[in-house]
N, C-alpha and C positions, 0 to 999 in steps of 0.2 A: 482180197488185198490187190491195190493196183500193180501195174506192174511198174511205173515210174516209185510205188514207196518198194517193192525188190529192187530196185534198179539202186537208189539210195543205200538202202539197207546194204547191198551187197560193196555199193565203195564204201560204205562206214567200215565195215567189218575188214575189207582188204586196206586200208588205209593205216587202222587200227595193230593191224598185222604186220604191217609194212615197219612201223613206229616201235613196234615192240621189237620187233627182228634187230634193226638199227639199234635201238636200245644194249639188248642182248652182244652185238657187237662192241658196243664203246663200253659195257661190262668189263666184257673179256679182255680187250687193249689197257683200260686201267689194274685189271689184276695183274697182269702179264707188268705192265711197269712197275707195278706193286713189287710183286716177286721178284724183279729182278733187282732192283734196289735192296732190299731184303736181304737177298742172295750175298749183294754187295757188301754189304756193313755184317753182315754176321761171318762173314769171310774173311775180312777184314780185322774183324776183332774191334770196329768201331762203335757196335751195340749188339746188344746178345737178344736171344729169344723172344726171353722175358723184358726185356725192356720195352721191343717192338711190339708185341702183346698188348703191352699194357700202355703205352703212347698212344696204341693205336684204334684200342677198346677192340683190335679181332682175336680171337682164342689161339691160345700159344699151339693147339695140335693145327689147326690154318695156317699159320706161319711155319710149324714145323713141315707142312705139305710140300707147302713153295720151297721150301728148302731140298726135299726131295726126300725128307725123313720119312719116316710112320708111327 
């Protein structure tokens, strides 16, 4: 193997890494807003668990999480 296709090879794969990492962060920022909305209206008394659950097609123990339940 040349060392120009290592050379490729190896930005593909850091690149690829880079993109996923990035990815993995804008995850976590949309859960985090997730949750804390959540937080908000099931505090609130503006919509319960179950509502959110099923509005939102994620599993009411998920939501139960973000709530800080178990």
């Amino acid at each position: 193997m040349a060392s120009s296709d290592k050379d490729a090879a190896t930005k593909a794969v850091v690149k690829a890494a880079a993109d996923w990492k990035a990815a993995k962060k804008r995850e976590r920022a949309s859960r985090d807003a997730l949750a804390a909305l959540v937080c908000k209206y099931v505090a609130n008394q503006v919509l319960t668990e179950n509502k959110i659950a099923q509005s939102t097609e994620i599993p009411r123990m998920t939501i139960r999480k973000m709530l800080g339940k178990t």
